[in-house]
C-alpha positions in Angstrom: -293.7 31.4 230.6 -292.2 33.4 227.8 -288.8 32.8 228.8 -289.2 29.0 229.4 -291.1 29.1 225.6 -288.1 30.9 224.5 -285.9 28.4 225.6 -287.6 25.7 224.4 -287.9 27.2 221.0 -283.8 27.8 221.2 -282.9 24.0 222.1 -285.1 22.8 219.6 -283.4 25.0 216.6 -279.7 23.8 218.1 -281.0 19.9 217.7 -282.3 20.3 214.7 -279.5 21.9 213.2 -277.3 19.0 214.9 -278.9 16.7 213.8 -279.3 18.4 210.0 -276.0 19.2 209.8 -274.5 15.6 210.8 -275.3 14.2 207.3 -273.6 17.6 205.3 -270.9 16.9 207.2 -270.9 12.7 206.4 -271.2 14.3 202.7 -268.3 16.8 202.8 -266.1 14.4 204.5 -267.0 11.8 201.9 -266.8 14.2 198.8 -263.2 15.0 200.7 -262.0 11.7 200.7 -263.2 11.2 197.1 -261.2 14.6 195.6 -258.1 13.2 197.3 -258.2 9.6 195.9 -258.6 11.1 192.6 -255.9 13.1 193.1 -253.7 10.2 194.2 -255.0 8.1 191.0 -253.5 11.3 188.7 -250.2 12.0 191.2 -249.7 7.7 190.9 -249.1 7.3 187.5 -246.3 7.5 185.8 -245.4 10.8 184.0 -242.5 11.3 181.0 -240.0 13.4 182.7 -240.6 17.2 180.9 -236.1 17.0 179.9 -237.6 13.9 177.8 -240.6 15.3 176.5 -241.3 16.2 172.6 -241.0 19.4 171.5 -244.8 18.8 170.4 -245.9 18.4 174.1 -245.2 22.1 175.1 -246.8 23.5 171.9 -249.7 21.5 172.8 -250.6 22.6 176.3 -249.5 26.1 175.4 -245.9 25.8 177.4 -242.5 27.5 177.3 -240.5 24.7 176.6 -237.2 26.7 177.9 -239.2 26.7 181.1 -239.1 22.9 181.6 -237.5 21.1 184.0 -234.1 20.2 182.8 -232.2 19.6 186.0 -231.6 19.1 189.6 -232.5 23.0 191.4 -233.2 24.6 194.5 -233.3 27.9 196.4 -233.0 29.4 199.7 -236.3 31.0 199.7 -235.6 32.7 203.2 -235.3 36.3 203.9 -233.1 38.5 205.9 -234.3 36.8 208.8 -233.8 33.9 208.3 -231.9 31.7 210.9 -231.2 28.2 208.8 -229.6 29.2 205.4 -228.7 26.9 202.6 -225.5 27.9 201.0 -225.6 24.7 198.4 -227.1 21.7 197.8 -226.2 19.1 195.0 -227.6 15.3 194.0 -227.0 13.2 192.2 -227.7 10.8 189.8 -230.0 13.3 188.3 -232.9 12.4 187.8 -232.8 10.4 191.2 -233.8 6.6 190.9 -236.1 4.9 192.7 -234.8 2.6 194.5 -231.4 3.5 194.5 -227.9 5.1 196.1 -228.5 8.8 195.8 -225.6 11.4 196.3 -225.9 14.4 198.3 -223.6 17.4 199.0 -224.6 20.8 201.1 -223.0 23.7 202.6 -225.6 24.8 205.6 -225.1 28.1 208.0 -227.1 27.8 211.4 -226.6 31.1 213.0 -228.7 30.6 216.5 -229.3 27.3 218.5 -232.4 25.4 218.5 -233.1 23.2 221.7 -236.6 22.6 220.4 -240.2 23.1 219.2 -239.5 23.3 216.1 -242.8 23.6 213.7 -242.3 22.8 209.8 -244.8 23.1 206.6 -244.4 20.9 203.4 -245.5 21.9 200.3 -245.2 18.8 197.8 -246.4 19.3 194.0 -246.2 16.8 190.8 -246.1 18.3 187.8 -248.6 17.2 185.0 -249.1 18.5 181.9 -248.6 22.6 182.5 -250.0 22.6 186.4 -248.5 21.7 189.7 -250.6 19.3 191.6 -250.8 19.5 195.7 -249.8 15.9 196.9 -252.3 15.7 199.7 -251.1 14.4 203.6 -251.4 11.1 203.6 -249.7 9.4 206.9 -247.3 12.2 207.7 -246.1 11.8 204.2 -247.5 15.0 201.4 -247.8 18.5 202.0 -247.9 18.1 205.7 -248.2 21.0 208.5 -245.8 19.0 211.5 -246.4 20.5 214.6 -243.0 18.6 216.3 -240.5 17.9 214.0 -238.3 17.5 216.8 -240.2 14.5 218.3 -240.6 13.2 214.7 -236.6 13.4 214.1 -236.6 11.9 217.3 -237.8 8.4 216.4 -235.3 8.0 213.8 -233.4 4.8 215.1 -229.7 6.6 214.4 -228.2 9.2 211.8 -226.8 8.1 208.5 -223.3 7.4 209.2 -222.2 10.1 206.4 -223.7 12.4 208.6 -222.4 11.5 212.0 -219.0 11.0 210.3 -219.0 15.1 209.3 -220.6 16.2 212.9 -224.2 17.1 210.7 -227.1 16.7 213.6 -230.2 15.0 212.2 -232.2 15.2 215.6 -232.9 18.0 218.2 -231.0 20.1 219.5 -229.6 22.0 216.1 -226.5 24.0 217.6 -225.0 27.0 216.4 -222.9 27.0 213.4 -221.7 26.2 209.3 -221.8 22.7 208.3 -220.6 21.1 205.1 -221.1 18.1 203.9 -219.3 16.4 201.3 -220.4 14.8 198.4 -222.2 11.2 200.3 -223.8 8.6 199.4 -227.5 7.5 200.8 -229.9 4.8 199.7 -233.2 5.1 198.4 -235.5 2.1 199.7 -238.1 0.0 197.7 -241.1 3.4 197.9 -244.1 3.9 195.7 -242.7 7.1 194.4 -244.0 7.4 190.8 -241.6 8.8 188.2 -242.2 12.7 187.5 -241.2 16.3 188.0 -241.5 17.1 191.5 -241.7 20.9 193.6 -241.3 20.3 197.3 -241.0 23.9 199.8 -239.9 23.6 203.4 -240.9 26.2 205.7 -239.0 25.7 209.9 -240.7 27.9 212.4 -239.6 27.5 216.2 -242.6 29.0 218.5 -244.0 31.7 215.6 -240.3 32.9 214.4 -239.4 32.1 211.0 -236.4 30.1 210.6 -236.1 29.2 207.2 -237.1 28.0 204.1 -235.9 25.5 200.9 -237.3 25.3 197.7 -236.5 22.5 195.8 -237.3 21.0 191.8 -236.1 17.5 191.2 -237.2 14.9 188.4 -237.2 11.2 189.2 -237.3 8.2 187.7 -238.4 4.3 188.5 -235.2 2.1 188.1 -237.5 -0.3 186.0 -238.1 2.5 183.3 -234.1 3.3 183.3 -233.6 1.3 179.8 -237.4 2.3 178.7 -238.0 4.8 175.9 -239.5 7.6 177.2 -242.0 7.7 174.4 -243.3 3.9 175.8 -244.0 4.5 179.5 
């Protein structure tokens, strides 16, 4: 009799916490969803680029102004493990328009071969004022964890000719090897990317092994806003 009371007692205390929990979880989920569309509201609009900023603007928010974004940057921000190593990286028009060609030139070392599973993280800030936002995930697009990136490289329709003209894979499998690609021309499609100082960090894993990691700090710039002063966005 005990035990079947005991019972009882312990299915009653799991529904109730069910069924008490449901709405916290209805009201996280909604207080989620409301933090990330105000983010998006602030990441959206339209920020001066810091290179055109006032000297004024750094006094007031207590910045370096030596520490601003100038120009076009990025690291290798691997280790001596690393298996994918950048050895340069250059575009151009800088800051990139939207939409637009954009130029691109690397040097890239490869030193094993990578069939597949291959894991990546994206870290993708704006820069406002003097902090870094976290652009959220938003369909695959963000700071995004990608479980596959070889099946996602795997439904582009074919490489950019650039590319395939220098031997450069863009899908799985990544062989063995340096590969340099020459100053090229790509095109930037018609994309809600708002003008601002972006961060974006690449981490490549393949089953747990680091592989390698980029770091790179770019400003860009609506092509509408090309022949705006920046004081008038």
């Amino acid at each position: 009799m005990r035990a079947t009371l005991s019972f009882v007692c312990l299915v009653g205390i799991a529904i109730i916490s069910t069924v008490s929990s449901n709405p916290l979880k209805r009201y996280i989920s909604r207080q989620e969803d409301a933090n990330i569309r105000e983010i998006m509201e602030l990441v959206n609009q339209p920020i001066i680029l810091e290179r055109d900023q006032p000297i004024d603007f750094f006094w007031k928010w207590g910045m370096d102004p030596n520490k601003r974004l100038t120009h076009f940057a990025w690291s290798d921000c691997g280790n001596s493990s690393s298996k994918v190593k950048m050895n340069d990286l250059r575009v151009t028009p800088d800051p990139v328009v939207v939409p637009g060609p954009v130029n691109v030139a690397m040097n890239l070392s490869i030193t094993d071969d990578f069939p597949d599973s291959i894991s990546g993280d994206v870290v993708l800030k704006k820069k406002v004022g003097p902090i870094h936002i976290e652009i959220p995930c938003i369909d695959n697009v963000g700071s995004c964890h990608y479980d596959d990136l070889c099946d996602l490289l795997a439904k582009i329709p074919s490489c950019p000719e650039p590319m395939i003209e220098h031997n450069i894979p863009c899908k799985c499998p990544f062989k063995k090897g340096n590969y340099f690609l020459p100053s090229s021309e790509f095109s930037i499609p018609k994309v809600s990317i708002p003008s601002g100082d972006y961060t974006a960090e690449l981490n490549l894993n393949r089953k747990g092994t680091f592989m390698g990691c980029l770091q790179v700090d770019l400003s860009i710039k609506r092509q509408e806003e090309l022949f705006l002063s920046p004081f008038f966005h």
